[in-house]
N, CA, C and O of each residue as an XYZ file, in Angstrom:
308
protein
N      -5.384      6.231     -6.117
C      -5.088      6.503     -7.501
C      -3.597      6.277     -7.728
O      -2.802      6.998     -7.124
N      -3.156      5.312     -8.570
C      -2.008      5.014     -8.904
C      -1.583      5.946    -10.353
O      -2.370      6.024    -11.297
N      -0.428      6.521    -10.356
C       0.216      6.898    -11.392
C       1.725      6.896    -11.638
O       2.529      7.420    -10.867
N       2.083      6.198    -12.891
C       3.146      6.995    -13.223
C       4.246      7.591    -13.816
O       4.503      7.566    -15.020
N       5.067      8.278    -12.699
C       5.412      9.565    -13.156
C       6.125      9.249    -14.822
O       6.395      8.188    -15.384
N       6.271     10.753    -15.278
C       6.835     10.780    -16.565
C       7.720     11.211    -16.368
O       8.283     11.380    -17.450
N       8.506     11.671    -15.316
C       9.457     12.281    -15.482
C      10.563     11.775    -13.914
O       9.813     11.173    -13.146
N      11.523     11.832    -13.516
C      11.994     11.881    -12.445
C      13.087     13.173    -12.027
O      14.125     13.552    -12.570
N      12.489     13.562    -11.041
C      12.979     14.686    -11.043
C      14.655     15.305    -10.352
O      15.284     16.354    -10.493
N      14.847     14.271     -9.733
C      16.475     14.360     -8.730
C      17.114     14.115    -10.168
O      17.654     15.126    -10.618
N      17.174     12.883    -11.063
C      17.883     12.571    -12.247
C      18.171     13.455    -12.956
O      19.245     13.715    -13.498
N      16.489     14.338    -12.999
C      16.652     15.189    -14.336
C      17.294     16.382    -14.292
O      17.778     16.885    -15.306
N      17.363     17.026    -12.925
C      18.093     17.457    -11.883
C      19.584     17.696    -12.372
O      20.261     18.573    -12.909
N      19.684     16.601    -11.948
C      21.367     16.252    -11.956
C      22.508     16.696    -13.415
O      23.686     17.036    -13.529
N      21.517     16.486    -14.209
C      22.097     15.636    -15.522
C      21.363     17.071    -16.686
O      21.411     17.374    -17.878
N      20.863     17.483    -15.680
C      20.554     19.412    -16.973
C      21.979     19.740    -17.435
O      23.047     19.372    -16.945
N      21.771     20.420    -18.356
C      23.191     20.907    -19.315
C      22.837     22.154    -18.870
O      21.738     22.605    -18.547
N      24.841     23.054    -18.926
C      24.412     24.391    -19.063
C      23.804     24.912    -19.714
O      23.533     24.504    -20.843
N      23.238     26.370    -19.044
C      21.744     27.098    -20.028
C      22.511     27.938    -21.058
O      23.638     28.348    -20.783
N      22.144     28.107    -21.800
C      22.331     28.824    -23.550
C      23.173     30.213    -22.512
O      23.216     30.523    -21.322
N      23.881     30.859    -24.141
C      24.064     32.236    -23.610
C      22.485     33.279    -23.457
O      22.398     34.039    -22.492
N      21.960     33.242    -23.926
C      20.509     33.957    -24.497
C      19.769     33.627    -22.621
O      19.662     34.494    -21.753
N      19.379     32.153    -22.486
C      19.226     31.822    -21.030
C      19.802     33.070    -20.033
O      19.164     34.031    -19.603
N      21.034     32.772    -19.844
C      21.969     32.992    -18.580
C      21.735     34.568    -18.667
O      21.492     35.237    -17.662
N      21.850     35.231    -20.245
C      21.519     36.706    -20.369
C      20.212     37.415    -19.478
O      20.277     38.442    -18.803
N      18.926     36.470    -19.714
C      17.605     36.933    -19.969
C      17.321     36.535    -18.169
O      16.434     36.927    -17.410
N      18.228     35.814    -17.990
C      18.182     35.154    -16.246
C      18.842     36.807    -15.230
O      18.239     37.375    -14.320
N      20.018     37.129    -15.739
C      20.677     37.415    -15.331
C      20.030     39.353    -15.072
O      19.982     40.149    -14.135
N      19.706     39.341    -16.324
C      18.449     40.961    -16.273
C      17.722     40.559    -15.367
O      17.873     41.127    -14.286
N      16.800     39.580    -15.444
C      15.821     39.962    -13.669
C      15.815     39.632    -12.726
O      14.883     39.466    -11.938
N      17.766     39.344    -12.563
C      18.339     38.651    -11.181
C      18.556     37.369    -10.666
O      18.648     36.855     -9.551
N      18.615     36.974    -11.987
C      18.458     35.176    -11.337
C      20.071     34.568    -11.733
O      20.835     34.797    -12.671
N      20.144     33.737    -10.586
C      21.601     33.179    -11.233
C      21.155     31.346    -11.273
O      21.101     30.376    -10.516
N      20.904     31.727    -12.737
C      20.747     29.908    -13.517
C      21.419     29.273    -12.659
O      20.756     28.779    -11.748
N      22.908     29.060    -12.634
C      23.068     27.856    -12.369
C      22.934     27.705    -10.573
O      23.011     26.657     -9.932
N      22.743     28.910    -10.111
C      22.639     28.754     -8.312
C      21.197     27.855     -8.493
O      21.084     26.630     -8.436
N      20.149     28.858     -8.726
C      19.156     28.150     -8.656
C      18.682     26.166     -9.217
O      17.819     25.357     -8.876
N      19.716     26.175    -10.091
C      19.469     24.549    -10.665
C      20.201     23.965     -9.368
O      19.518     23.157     -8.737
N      21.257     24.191     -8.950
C      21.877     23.707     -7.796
C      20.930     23.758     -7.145
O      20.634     22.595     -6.871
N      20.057     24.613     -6.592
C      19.438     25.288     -5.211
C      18.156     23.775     -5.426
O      17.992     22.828     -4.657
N      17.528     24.036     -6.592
C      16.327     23.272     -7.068
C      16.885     21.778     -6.958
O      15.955     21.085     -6.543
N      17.681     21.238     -7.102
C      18.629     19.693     -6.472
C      18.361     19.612     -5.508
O      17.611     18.678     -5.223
N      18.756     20.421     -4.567
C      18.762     20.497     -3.072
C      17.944     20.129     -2.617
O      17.925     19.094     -1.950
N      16.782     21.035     -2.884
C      15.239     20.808     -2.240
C      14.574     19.883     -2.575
O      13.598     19.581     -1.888
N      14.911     19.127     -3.776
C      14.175     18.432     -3.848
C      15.171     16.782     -3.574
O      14.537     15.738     -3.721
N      16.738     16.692     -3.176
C      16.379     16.265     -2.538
C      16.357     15.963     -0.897
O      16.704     15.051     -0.147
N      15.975     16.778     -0.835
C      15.442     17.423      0.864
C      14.053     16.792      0.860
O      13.765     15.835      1.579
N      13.246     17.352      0.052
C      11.690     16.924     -0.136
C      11.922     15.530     -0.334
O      10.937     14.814     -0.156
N      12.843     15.050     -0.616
C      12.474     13.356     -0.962
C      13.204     12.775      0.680
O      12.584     11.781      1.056
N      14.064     13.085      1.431
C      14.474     12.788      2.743
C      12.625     12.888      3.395
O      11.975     11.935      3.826
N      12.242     14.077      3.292
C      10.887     13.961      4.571
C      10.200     13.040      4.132
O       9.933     12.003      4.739
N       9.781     13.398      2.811
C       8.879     12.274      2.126
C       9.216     10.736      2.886
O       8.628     10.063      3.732
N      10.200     10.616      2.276
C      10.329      9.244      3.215
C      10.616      9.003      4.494
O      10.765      7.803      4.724
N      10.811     10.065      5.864
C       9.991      9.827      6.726
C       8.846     10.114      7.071
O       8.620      9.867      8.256
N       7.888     10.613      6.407
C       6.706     10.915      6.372
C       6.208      9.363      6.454
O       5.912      8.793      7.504
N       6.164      8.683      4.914
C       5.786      7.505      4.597
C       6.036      6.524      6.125
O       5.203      6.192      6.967
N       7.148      6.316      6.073
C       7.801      4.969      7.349
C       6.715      5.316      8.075
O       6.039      4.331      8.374
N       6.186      6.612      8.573
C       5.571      6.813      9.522
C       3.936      6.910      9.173
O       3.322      6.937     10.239
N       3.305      6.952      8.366
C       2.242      6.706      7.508
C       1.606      5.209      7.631
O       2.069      4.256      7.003
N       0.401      5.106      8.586
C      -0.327      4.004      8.219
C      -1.117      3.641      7.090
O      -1.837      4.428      6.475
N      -0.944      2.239      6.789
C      -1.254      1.980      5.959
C      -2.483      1.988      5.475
O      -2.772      1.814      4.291
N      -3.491      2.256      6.671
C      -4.786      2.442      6.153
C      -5.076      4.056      5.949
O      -6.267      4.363      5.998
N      -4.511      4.692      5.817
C      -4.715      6.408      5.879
C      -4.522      6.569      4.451
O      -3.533      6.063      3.921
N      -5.481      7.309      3.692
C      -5.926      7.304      2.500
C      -4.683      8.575      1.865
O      -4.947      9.130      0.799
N      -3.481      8.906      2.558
C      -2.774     10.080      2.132
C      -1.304      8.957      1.474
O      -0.635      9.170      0.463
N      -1.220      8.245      2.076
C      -0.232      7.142      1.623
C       0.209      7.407      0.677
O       1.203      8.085      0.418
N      -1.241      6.349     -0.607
C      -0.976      6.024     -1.768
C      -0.408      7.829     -2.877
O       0.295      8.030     -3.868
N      -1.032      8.505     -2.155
C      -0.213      9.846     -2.945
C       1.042     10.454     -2.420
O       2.000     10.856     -3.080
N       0.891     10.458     -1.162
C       2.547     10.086     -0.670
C       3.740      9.442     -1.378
O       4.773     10.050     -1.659
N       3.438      7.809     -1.709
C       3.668      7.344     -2.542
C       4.512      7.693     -3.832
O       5.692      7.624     -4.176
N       3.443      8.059     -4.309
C       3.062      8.679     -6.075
C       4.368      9.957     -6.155
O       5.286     10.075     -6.966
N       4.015     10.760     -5.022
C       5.058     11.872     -5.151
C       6.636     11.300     -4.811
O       7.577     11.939     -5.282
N       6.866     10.250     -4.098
C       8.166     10.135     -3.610
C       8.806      9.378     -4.636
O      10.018      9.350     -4.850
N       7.479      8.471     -5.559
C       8.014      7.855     -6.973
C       8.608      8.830     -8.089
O       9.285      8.740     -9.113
N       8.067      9.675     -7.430
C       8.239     10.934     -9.039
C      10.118     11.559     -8.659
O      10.764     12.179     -9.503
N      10.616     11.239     -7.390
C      11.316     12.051     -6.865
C      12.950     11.085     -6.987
O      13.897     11.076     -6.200
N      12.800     10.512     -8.008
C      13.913      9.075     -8.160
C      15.263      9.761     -8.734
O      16.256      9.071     -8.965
C-alpha cells in the first residue's frame, strides 16, 4: 500500500512558532514545558528517522514490512 504523507514531520518540527501565552499557561499548570517538549519531539523523531533507515538498508526486498517501512520514513522528511 502506497501513500502519501500530508504532512512531514522533522520540517514541521523545526519551523513551529512559539506557543501563545494561554498555551505555555495551560502547559505549564499540568507540568509541561512547551518548548522542552517541541525540542524533545525533534529529537525523537529525528532519532526514529536514523533507525528507520537502518532498518530499511537492512530490509529485504521481498519482506512485505518494507513498503510501510517506506511510507513511514517518507512521512519523516
Amino acid at each position: 500500500m502506497t501513500t502519501t504523507p500530508s504532512t512531514t514531520i522533522i520540517t514541521n518540527l523545526k519551523s513551529a512558532s512559539s506557543s501563545t501565552a494561554n498555551t505555555l499557561k495551560n502547559a505549564g499548570l499540568g507540568g509541561i514545558d512547551m518548548a522542552g517538549m517541541l525540542a524533545l519531539a525533534l529529537t525523537k523523531a529525528a532519532e526514529l528517522k536514523g533507525c528507520l533507515t537502518l532498518i530499511v538498508r537492512s530490509t529485504d526486498s521481498a519482506d512485505p514490512n518494507l513498503a510501510t517501512l517506506d511510507d513511514i520514513l517518507a512521512s519523516l522528511t
